[in-house]
C-alpha positions in Angstrom: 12.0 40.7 -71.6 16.0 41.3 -70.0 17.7 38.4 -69.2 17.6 40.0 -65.3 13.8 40.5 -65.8 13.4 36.4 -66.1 15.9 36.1 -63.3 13.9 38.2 -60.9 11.1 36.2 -62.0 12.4 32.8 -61.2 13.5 34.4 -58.2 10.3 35.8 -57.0 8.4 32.2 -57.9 11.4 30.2 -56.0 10.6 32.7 -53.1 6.8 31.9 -53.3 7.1 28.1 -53.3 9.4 28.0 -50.6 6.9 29.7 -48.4 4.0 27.9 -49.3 6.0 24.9 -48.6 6.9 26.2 -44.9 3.4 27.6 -44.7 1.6 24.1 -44.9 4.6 22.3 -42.9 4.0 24.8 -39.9 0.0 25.0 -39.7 -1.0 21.6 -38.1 1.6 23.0 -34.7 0.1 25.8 -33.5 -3.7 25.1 -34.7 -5.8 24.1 -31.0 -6.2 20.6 -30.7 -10.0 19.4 -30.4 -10.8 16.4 -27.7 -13.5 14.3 -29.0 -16.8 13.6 -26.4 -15.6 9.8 -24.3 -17.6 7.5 -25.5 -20.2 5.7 -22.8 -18.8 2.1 -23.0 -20.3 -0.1 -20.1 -17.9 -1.5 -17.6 -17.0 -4.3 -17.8 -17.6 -7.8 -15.3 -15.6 -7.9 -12.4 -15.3 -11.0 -9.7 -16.6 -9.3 -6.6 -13.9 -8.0 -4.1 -13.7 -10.0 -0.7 -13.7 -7.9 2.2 -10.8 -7.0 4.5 -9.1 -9.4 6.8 -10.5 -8.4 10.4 -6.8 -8.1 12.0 -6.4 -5.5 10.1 -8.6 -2.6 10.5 -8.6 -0.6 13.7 -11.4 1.7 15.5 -10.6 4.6 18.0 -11.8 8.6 18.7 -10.6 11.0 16.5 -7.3 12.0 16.6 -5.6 8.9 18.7 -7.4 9.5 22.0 -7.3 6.4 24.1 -10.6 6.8 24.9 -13.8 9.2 24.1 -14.4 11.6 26.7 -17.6 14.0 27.1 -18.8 16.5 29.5 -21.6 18.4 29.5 -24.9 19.4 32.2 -28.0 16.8 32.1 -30.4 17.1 29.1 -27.8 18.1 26.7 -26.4 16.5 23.6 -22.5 15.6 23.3 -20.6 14.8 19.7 -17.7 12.9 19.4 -15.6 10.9 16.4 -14.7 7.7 16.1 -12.3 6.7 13.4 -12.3 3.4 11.6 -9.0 2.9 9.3 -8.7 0.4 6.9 -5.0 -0.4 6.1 -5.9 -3.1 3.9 -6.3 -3.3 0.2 -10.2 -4.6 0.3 -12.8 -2.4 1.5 -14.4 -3.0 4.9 -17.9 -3.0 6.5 -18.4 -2.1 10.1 -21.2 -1.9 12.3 -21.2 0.5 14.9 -23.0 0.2 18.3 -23.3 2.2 21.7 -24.2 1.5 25.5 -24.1 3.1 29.0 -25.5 5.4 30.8 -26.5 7.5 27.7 -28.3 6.9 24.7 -25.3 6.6 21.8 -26.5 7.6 18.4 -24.5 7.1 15.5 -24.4 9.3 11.5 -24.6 5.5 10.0 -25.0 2.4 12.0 -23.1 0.2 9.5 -20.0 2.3 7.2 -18.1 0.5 4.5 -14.3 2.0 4.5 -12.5 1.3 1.3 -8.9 0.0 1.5 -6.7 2.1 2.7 -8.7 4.8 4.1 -9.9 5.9 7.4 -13.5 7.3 8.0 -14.2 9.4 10.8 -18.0 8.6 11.7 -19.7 11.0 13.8 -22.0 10.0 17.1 -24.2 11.8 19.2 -24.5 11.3 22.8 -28.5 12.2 24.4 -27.3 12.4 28.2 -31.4 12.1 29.8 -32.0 14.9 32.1 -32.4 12.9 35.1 -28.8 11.4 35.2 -27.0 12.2 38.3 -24.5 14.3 38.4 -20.1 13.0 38.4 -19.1 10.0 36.4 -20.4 7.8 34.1 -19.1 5.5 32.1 -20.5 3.8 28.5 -19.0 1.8 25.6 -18.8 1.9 22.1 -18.3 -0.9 19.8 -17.5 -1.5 16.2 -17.7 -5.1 14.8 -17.0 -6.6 11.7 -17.1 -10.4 11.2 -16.3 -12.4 14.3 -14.1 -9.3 15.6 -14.9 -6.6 17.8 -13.1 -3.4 19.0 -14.5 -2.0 22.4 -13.8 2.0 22.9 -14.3 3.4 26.3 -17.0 6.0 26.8 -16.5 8.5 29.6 -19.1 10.6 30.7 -19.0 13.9 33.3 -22.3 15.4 33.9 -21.5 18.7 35.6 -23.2 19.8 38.8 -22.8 19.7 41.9 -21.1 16.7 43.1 -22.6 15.1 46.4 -21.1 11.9 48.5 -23.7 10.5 50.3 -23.9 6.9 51.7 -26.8 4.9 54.2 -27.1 1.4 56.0 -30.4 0.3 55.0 -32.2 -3.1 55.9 -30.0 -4.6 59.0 -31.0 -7.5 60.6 -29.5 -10.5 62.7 -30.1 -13.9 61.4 -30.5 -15.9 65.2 -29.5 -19.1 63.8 -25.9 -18.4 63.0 -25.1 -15.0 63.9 -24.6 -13.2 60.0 -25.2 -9.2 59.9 -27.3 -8.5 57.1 -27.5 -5.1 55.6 -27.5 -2.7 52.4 -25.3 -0.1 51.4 -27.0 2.7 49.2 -25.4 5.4 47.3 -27.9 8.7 48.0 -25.7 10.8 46.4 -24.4 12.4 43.1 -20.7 10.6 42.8 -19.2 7.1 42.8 -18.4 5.9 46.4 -15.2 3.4 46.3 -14.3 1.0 48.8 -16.1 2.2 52.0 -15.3 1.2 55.2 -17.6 -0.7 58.2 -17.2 -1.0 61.3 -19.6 -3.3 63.6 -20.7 -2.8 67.2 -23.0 -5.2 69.3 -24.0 -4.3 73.3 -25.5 -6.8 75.5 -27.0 -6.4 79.1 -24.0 -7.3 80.7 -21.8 -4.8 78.0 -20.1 -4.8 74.8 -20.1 -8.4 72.7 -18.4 -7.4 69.8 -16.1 -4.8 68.8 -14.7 -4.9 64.8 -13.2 -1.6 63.5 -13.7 0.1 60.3 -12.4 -1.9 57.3 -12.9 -0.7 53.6 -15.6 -3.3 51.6 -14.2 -4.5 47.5 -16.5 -2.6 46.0 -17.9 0.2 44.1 -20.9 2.3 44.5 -22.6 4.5 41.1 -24.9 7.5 42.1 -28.1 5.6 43.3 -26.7 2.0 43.1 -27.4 -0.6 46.0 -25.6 -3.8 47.4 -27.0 -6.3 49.9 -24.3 -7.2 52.0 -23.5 -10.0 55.0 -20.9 -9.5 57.6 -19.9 -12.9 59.6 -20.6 -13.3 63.7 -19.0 -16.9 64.6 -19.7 -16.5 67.8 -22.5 -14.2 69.1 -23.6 -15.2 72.9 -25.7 -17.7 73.8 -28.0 -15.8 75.6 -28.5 -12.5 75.4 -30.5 -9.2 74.4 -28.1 -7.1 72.3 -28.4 -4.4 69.9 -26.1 -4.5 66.7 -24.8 -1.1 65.3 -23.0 -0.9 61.5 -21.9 2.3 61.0 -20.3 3.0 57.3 -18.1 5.7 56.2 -16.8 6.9 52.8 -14.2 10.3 52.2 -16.2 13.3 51.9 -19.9 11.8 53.2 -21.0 11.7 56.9 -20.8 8.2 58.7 -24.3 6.5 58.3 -25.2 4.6 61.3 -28.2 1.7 61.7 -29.3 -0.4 64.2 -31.0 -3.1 65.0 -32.0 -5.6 68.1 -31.7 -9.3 68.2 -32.2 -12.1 71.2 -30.1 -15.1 71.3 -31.6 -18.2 73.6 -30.6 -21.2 72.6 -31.7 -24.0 74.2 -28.4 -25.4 75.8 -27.8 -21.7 77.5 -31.2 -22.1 78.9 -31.1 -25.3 79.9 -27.6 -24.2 82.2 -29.6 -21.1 83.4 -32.5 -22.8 84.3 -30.8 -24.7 87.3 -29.3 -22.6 89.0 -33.1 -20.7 88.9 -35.0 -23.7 90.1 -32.4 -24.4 92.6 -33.0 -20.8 94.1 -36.5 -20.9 93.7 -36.7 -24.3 95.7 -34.4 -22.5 98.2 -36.8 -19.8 98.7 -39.7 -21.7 99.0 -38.2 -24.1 101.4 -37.5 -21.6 103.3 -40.6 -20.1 103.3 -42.8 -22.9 104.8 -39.8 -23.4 107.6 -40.7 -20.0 108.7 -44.4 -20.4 108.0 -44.1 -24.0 110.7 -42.0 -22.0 112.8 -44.7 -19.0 113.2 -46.6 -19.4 117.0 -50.7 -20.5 115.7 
């Protein structure tokens, strides 16, 4: 064998370990790597986590409304949202409750909000199919430790809206003059601050005169409220009939009436005299004429 024969040789070998060499260095970086199964290692003991501080969660309707507001015809069924977030680090448990008018139904009486999160709980509202129509208004509350959170709950039942008011039950209490009466709401809206005016007639003509004035109060479709009105000084002695007649925006005026005699005994004492004196006049009289007559 040449001398360049062994040289190519050499060569050739040189050649062959080098890329053997760069061969086995390259392999392991672009073979896929394989992930081994995780291993089921149970958890470990934790201390249990206390729950949030109560000044720090809040509870409104979906999406920041001041208040839930529903509308819908008797007989149907209204959804809403309420949202409970949680701003602190613990979780939270709430329990969720509902009154008014209309049955409130919640998706979970009692929800547990982890820290940080909000959960928007759904709730149904039943409205019963005899509920008047106009506005109602309910509550819903959520309550966690000694803290509650009231949300209002307001209610329109379409329909046709009706304003209708009556004087029910009047009568005169003798003994010191007081109007007693009740004012009932016959119709299908709330009736605010109506106004009453009182009216009393004796034989000789009119004893009291009070206009209209408008009463504190409020009236729900169907609601009643026994009322008094004051008399200080009704007559002494006298037949009179006592008219109350009520009126409200939108309603007719509802009128009532009732009778009442006042005798007391010093007014008929004083007009007892001056009939027995007149009655002895006329019978002395009498007999004068009768001794006078020819027999």
């Amino acid at each position: 064998m040449t001398g360049a024969a062994h040289a190519l040789r050499a060569v050739t070998a040189a050649t062959a370990a080098v890329l053997g060499t760069l061969a086995a260095t390259a392999a392991p970086a672009t073979a896929a790597p394989v992930l081994a199964a995780p291993a089921q290692v149970p958890a470990s003991p934790v201390a249990p986590v206390a729950p949030a501080s109560p000044a720090e969660w809040t509870a409104a309707p979906a999406a920041g409304r001041p208040y839930a507001y529903l509308e819908g015809p008797a007989g149907s069924v209204l959804e809403d949202t309420l949202s409970v977030t949680n701003p602190g680090p613990r979780p939270l448990t709430v329990t969720l409750t509902g009154d008014g008018p209309a049955a409130v139904a919640f998706a979970a009486r009692s929800v547990t909000v982890p820290g940080r999160t909000r959960a928007d709980v759904p709730f149904a509202v039943t409205v019963a199919a005899d509920t008047p129509p106009g506005e109602h208004r309910g509550t819903v509350r959520a309550g966690a430790g000694a803290r509650s959170v009231r949300v209002d709950l307001r209610l329109k039942v379409s329909g046709p809206e009706l304003a209708a008011l009556t004087v029910e039950d009047a009568r005169v209490d003798r003994a010191t003059g007081t109007l007693h009466y009740t004012l009932v709401n016959r119709g299908s809206t709330v009736l605010d601050r109506p106004r009453l005016a009182v009216r009393a007639d004796g034989l000789l003509g009119t004893v009291l005169d009070r206009p209209g004035r408008p009463l504190p109060l409020s009236l729900r479709p169907g609601e009643r409220a026994a009322r008094t009105e004051p008399w200080p000084d009704p007559p002494a002695l006298d037949s009179v009939t006592v008219r109350l007649t009520a009126t409200v925006p939108g309603a007719a005026p509802a009128t009532t009436a009732t009778g009442a005699v006042f005798a007391s005994a010093p007014a008929l004492a004083g007009a007892a005299v001056p009939l027995l004196a007149a009655g002895g006049a006329a019978y002395a009289l009498r007999r004068r004429r009768t001794k006078g007559a020819p027999a």
